[in-house]
C-alpha positions in Angstrom: 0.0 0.0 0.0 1.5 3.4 -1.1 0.9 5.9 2.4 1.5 8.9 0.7 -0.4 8.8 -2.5 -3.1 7.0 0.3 -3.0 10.4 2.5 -3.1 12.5 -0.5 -6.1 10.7 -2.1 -7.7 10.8 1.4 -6.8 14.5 1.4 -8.9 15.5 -1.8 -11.9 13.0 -1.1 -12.4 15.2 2.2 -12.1 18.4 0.1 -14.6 17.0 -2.2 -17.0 16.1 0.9 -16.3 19.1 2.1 -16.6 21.6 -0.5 -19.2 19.6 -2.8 -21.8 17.9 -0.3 -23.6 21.6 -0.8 -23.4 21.5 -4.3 -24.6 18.3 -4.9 -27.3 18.2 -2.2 -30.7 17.5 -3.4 -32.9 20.4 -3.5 -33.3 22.1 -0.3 -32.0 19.3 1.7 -28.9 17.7 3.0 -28.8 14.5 1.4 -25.8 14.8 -0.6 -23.5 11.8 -1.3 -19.9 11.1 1.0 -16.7 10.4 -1.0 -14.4 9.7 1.6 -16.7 6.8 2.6 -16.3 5.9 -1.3 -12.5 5.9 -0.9 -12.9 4.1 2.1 -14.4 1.7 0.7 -12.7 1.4 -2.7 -9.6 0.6 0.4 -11.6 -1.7 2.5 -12.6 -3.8 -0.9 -8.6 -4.0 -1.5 -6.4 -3.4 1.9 -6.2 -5.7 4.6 -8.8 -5.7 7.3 -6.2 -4.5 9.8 -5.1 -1.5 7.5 -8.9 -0.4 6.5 -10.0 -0.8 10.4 -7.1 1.8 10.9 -7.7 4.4 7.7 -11.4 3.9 8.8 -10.7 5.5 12.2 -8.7 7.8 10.8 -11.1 9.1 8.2 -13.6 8.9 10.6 -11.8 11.4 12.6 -11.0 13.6 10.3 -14.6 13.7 9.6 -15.1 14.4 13.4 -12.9 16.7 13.6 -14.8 19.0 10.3 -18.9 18.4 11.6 -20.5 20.9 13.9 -23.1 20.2 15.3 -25.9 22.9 17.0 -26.6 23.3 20.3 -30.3 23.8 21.6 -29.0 27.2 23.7 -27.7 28.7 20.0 -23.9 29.6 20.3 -20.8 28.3 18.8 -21.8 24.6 17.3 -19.9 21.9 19.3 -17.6 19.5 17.3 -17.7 16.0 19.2 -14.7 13.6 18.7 -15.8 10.0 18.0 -18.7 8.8 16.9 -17.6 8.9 12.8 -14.9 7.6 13.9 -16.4 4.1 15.8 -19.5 4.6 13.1 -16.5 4.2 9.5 -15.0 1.4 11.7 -18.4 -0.8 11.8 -19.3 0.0 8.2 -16.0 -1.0 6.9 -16.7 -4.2 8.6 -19.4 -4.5 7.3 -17.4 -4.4 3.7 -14.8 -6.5 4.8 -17.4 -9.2 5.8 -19.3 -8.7 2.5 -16.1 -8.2 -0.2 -14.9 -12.1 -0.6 -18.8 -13.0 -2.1 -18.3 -9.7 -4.7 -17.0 -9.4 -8.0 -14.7 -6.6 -6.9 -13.5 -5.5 -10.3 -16.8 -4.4 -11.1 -17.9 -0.3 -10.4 -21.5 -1.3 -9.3 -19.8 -3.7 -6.2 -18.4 -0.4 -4.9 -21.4 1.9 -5.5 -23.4 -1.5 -3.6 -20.6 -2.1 -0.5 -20.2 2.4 0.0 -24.2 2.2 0.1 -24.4 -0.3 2.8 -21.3 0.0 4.4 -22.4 3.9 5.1 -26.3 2.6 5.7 -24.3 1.1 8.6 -22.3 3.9 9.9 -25.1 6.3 9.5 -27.6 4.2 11.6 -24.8 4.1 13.7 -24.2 7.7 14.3 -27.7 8.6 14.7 -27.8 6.3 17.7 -24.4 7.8 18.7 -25.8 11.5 18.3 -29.7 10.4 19.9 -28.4 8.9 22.8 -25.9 11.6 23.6 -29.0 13.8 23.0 -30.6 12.9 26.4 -27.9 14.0 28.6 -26.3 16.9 26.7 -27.4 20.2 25.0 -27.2 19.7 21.2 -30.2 19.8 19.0 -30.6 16.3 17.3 -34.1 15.2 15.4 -33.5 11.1 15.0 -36.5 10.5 12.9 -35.8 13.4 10.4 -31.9 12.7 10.6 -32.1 9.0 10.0 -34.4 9.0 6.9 -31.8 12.0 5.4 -28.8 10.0 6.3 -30.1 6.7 4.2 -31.4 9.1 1.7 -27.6 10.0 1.3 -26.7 6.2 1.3 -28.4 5.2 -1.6 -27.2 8.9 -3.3 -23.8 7.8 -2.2 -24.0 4.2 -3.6 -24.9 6.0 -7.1 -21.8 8.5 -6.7 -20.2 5.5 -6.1 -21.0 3.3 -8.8 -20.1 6.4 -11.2 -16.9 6.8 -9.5 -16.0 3.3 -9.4 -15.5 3.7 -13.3 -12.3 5.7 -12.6 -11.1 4.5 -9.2 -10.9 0.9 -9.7 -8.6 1.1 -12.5 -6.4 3.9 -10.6 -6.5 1.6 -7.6 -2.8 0.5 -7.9 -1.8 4.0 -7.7 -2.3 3.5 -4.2 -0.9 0.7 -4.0 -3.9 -1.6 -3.7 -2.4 -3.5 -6.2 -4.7 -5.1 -8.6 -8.2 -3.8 -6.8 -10.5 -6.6 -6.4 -8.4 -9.1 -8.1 -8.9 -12.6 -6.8 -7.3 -13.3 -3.5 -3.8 -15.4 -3.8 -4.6 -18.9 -2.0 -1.5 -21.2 -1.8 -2.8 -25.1 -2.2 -0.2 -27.6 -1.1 0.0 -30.7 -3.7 0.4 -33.6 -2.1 
């Protein structure tokens, strides 16, 4: 696996989610696709399950680290540390559980494992975010933030798919090697 190119790619993917999530948002809503959970998963369908837990946490934090979220007295938003974080980890998972029964060569496998891979860390963070909003001061609506968060799964999964069309063949850039290419089993002859 190739660290820097890796870091760099992880670099514009947040840029993108950053500065195009508006953009690309559906009307006057906030369901807008994530394309660092489409690198992450483009990784997590290639890497090792060790090495895609750990670029999972870290792309969760980064993603921690860059949403606000209100609080029910007004003021400065509060940025919470965590839950993207643990929510990445379990959908990538997810992926590595589901990746050995897909044809991983093919763009619609990683527009299908970003869609429920993120389906998972979005239900995720919504329980995160709901249960935290019992005890402290942030203003969280489940109901409404669940059904825009799988909105933005399936959205994702199509951004995906699309994406997938360019990513899988640039795969060994970053040093995944030949991306979804059958695993290497050694068979002793007898």
């Amino acid at each position: 696996m190739n660290w820097l190119a890796l870091a760099l790619a992880a670099w514009i993917f947040l840029a993108l989610e950053l500065s195009l999530k508006a953009g690309l948002a559906l009307g006057d809503s906030t369901i807008a696709p994530s394309f660092l959970f489409v690198l992450l998963t483009l990784i997590a369908m290639s890497a090792s399950p060790r090495a895609s837990t750990w670029i999972a946490l870290a792309m969760g934090l980064a993603m921690d680290l860059t949403f606000e979220i209100p609080l029910k007295a007004g003021g400065p938003p509060a940025t919470v540390v965590g839950p993207y974080a643990l929510s990445y980890v379990l959908g990538v998972q997810l992926i590595l559980a589901l990746r050995g029964v897909m044809i991983r060569r093919n763009p619609l496998t990683l527009g299908f494992l970003a869609m429920v891979g993120l389906a998972v860390a979005q239900v995720t963070l919504v329980a995160i975010f709901s249960v935290r909003a019992f005890y402290d001061p942030i203003f969280w609506e489940p109901a409404r933030e669940l059904w825009v968060r799988l909105l933005s799964c399936v959205y994702t999964g199509i951004v995906g798919a699309i994406l997938g069309l360019v990513l899988i063949p640039l795969s060994p850039l970053l040093g995944l090697g030949a991306a979804g290419a059958p695993s290497r089993t050694t068979t002793r002859r007898p």
